[in-house]
C-alpha positions in Angstrom: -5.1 -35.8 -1.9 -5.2 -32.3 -2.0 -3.1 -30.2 0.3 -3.3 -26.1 0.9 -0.5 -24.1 1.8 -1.5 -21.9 5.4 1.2 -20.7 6.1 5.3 -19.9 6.2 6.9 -19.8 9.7 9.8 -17.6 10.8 11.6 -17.4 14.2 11.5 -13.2 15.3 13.6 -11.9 18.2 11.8 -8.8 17.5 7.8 -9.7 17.0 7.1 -6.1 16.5 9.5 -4.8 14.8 8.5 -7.4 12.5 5.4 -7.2 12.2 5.8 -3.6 11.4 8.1 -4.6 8.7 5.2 -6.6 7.2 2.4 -4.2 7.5 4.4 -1.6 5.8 6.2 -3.6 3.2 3.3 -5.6 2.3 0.2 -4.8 3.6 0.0 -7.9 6.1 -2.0 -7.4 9.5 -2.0 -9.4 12.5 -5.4 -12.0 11.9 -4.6 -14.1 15.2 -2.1 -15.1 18.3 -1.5 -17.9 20.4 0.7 -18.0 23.2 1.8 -19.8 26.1 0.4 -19.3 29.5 3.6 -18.2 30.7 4.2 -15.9 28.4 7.4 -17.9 27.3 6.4 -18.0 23.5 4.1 -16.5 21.4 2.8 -17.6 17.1 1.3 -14.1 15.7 -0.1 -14.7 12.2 -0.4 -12.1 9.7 -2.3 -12.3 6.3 -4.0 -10.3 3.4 -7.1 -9.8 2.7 -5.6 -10.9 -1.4 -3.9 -14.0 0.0 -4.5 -17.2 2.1 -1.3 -17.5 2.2 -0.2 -16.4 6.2 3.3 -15.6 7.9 3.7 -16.8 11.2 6.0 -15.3 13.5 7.3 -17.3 16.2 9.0 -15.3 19.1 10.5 -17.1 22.6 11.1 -15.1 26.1 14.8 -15.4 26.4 16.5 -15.8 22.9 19.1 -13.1 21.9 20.9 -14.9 19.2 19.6 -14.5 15.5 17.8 -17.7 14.1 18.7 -19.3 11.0 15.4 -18.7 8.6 16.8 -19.9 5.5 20.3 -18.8 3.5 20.6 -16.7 0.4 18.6 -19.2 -1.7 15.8 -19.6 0.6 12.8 -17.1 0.2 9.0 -16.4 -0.2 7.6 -14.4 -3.5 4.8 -11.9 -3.7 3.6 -10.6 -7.0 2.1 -6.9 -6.3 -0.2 -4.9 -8.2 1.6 -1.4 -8.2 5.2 -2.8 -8.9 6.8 0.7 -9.4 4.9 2.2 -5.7 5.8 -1.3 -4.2 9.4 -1.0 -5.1 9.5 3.1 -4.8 8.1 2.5 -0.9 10.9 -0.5 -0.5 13.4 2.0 -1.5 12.8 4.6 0.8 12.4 1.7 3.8 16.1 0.6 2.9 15.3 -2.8 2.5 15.8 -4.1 -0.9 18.8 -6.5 -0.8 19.1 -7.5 -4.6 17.9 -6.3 -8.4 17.5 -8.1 -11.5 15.8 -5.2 -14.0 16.3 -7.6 -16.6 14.1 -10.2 -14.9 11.6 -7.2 -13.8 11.8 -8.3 -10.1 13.9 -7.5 -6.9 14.6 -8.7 -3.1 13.9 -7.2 0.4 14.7 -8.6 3.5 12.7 -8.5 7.1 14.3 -7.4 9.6 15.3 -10.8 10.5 17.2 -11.7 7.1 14.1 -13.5 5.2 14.3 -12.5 1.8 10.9 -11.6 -0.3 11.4 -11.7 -4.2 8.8 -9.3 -5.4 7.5 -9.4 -8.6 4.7 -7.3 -10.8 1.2 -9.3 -10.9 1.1 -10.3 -14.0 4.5 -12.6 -13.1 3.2 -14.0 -10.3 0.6 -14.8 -12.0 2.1 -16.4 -14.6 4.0 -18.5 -12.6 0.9 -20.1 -11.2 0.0 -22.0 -14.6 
């Protein structure tokens, strides 16, 4: 059996905000919504034109309390290929939450506490083998 990884779901209370997040951070854009027909719900999925991988965002009409998308040991990883610009444009967003320079990598968070490791390309793609 072989399987493929589509995508990585996360509850929003702020689907735009968020998706701004990921456009900016990363370079994601909105590929695709469904929602329902009264209006209570909506699944926006963003991707790269690099990646297959997708990020689905799932908001509901109604919900003001923050969801739980994972603790401090849950995140997603994306190597990128201008580490220094990558981290230089995370800096001035305010959203890096953690650095290892020893390790050569760092965190930022979305704006609803998801946490992205960020590593230089040739690490990412190292870890692949």
């Amino acid at each position: 059996m072989d399987a493929r990884f589509l995508h990585r779901c996360t509850h929003v209370l702020d689907k735009h905000r968020t998706i701004d997040f990921y456009e900016k951070a990363l370079g994601f854009h909105v590929v695709r919504e469904s929602s329902a027909p009264d209006g209570s719900w909506t699944n926006t999925y963003l991707a790269t034109d690099a990646c297959p991988f997708q990020i689905e965002l799932t908001w509901n009409r109604g919900r003001t309390e923050p969801y739980d998308n994972g603790g401090q040991g849950e995140h997603i990883a994306f190597s990128v290929d201008d580490f220094e610009a990558a981290h230089k444009l995370h800096q001035e967003m305010g959203v890096i939450e953690y650095e290892n320079p020893t390790m050569g990598l760092y965190f930022i968070t979305d704006p609803e506490g998801c946490r992205i490791e960020i590593l230089p390309a040739h690490r990412g793609e190292d870890e692949r083998r």
